[in-house]
Residue, then its C-alpha position, 0 to 999 in steps of 0.5 A: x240939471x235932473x240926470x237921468x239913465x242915458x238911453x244907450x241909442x236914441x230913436x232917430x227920425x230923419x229930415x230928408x232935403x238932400x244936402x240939407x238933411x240932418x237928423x232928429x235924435x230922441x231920447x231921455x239924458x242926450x244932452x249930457x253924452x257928447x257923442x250926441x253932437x257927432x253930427x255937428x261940424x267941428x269949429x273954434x267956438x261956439x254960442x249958446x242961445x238961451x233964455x233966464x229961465x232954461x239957462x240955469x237949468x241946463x246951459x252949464x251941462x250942455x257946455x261940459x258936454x261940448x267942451x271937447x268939441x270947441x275951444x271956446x263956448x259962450x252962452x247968451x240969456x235971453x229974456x224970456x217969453x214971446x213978448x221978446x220975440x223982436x229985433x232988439x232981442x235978436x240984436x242982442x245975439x248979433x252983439x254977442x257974436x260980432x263982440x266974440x269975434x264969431x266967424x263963418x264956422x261958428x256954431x249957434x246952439x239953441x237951447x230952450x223952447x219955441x222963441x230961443x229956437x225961432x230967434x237962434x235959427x234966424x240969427x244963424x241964417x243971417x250972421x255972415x249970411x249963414x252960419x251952423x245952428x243946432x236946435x236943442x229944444x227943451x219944451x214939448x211944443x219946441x220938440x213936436x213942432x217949432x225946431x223941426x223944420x227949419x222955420x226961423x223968425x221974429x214977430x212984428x207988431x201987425x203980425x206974428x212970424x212975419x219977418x224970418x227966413x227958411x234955415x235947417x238946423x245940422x241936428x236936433x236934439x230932443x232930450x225927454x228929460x227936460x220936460x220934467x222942468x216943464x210948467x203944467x202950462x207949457x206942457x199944455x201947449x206942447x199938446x196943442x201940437x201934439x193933438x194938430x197932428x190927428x187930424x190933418x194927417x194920422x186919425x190913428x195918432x188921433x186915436x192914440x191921443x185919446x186914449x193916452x192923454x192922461x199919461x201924456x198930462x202925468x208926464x209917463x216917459x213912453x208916452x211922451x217919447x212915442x208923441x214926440x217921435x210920431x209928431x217928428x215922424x209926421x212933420x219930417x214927411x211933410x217937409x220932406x215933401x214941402x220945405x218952403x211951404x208951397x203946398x202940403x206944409x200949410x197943413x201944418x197950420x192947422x188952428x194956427x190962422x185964427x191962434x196967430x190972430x188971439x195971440x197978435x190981439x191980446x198982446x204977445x205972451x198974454x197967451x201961450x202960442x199953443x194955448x192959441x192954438x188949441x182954441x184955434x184948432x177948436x174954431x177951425x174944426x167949427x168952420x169945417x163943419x160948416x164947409x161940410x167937411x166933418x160933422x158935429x161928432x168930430x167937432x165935438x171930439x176934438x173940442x173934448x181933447x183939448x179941453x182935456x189936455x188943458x187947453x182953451x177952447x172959448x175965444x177971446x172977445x176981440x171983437x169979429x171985425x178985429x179978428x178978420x183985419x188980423x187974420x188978413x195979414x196972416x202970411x197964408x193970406x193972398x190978395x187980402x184974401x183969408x185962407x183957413x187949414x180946414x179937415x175935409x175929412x178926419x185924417x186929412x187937411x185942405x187950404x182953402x178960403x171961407x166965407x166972412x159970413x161963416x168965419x163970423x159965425x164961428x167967431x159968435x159961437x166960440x166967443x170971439x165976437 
């Protein structure tokens, strides 16, 4: 694994959720100091979840640095990508934990990107009706978005997500050295989290984005760590406010309705979930003009960003009829009815239903239908 300068103090964003809260530290070479872990509970042993292609990586130097934490750790490789985001994958951390003899204290540690996380953290809320998990993510998507928040789940083949439950992590560890190992591609898809942020919540992070997208592609170290701690910093006050999605949180689904349907009908891991959602943020910015919520400018300025960051931003023909009878199962859909995070103003998110006819005008326009 790369060994960078350990920072001597990390940044630190907390999530608040009274005897549920823990905090998010940040910083580059964090997985190699075992002071890191303090806020970890002490137990006998431990798992390491991760997948074949972070595990020979990085899975070695996260044992040596808990070695003096746990008696025993484990580690468990995955297969890779989101097409293994099902049960029989999940069983396979099940198996490893009943095999070891696992008991109520042990300590599940993710480490990898969106799915080690999502798949770890339901595993932890399951075995033994809950055990610890810490989430140590080493995508740039899974540090901005997917570990924060305590979100776990498997995808099911009618709908992504849709099977899972909400579990808080005892910490995350965000070590911005990963990223170096990073794909381009994955790179990319963290930015579709980073750039959602703008325009649901902070325009001024919007703003910023612009302005240092290119240093964020050329991976500049100040660049990623303030993008990864204003993202954390924007979804611990949400989730603060909305743990279980009741209301406020569903912002944070912005482009995900329309994304979730491309990755659902191309077949999972055709396309990278925040390549979808990039694309998605495009077609849902195009129907929130059409409800009167931004004009052409804004549209046009948000479909530029994710053009620069990489991204997608033409559909994939599904076919508009196909879209409509996934987005329906979408798990913010009621009654059968779609409902779509839309901008009513730059800056700020509402959720709220669309006309078919309008959500097939949009699909025409962006290629999908």
């Amino acid at each position: 694994m790369p060994q960078p300068e350990s920072i001597a103090s990390p940044q630190r964003v907390d999530i608040r959720l009274g005897d549920r809260s823990y905090p998010i530290l940040i910083g580059a070479g964090l997985l190699g100091d075992p002071s890191q872990f303090d806020a970890v509970p002490a137990a006998a042993s431990a798992l390491i979840v991760t997948n074949t292609t972070v595990s020979p990586i990085y899975a070695e130097a996260l044992q040596k640095t808990l070695a003096g934490r746990f008696r025993t750790i484990h580690v468990l490789e995955l297969p890779d990508g989101e097409a293994h985001k099902d049960w029989p994958t999940l069983n396979l951390v099940f198996d490893a934990l009943l095999q070891q003899g696992s008991d109520r204290k042990t300590v599940l540690f993710a480490l990898g990107g969106g799915v080690v996380g999502d798949m770890t953290g339901f595993a932890a809320a399951s075995y033994m009706r809950g055990v610890p998990f810490v989430q140590v993510p080493t995508t740039l998507l899974a540090q901005v978005d997917s570990s924060v928040g305590g979100k776990t789940a498997i995808n099911h083949p009618l709908g992504k997500n849709m099977i899972g439950a909400f579990y808080q992590p005892q910490l995350v560890l965000c070590d911005l050295a990963t990223l170096a190992t990073l794909p381009a591609r994955e790179l990319s898809a963290g930015l579709a989290e980073v750039i959602k942020y703008g325009p649901i919540y902070d325009m001024a992070f919007f703003d910023w984005i612009e302005a240092n997208i290119d240093a964020l592609m050329a991976r500049d170290p100040a660049a990623l760590a303030h993008a990864v701690r204003r993202s954390c910093e924007i979804k611990a006050e949400v989730v603060g406010q909305d743990e279980r999605e009741t209301g406020l949180r569903a912002i944070l689904n912005f482009g995900h309705t329309f994304g979730h349907a491309i990755e659902s009908g191309l077949g999972y891991g055709e396309w990278l979930h925040g390549e979808a959602v990039g694309c998605g943020m495009v077609m849902a910015a195009q129907l929130s003009q059409r409800l009167g919520g931004v004009d052409a400018a804004f549209v046009q300025r948000l479909t530029t960003l994710v053009e620069r960051a990489g991204l997608p931003t033409v559909a994939p023909k599904l076919g508009a009829e196909r879209y409509l009878e996934l987005m329906r199962v979408d798990k913010k859909s009621e009654a059968g009815e779609i409902r779509f995070v839309l901008i009513d103003k730059p800056g700020s998110a509402v959720m709220r239903p669309a006309p078919d006819a309008l959500v097939r005008e949009v699909l025409a326009h962006c290629g999908g239908a």
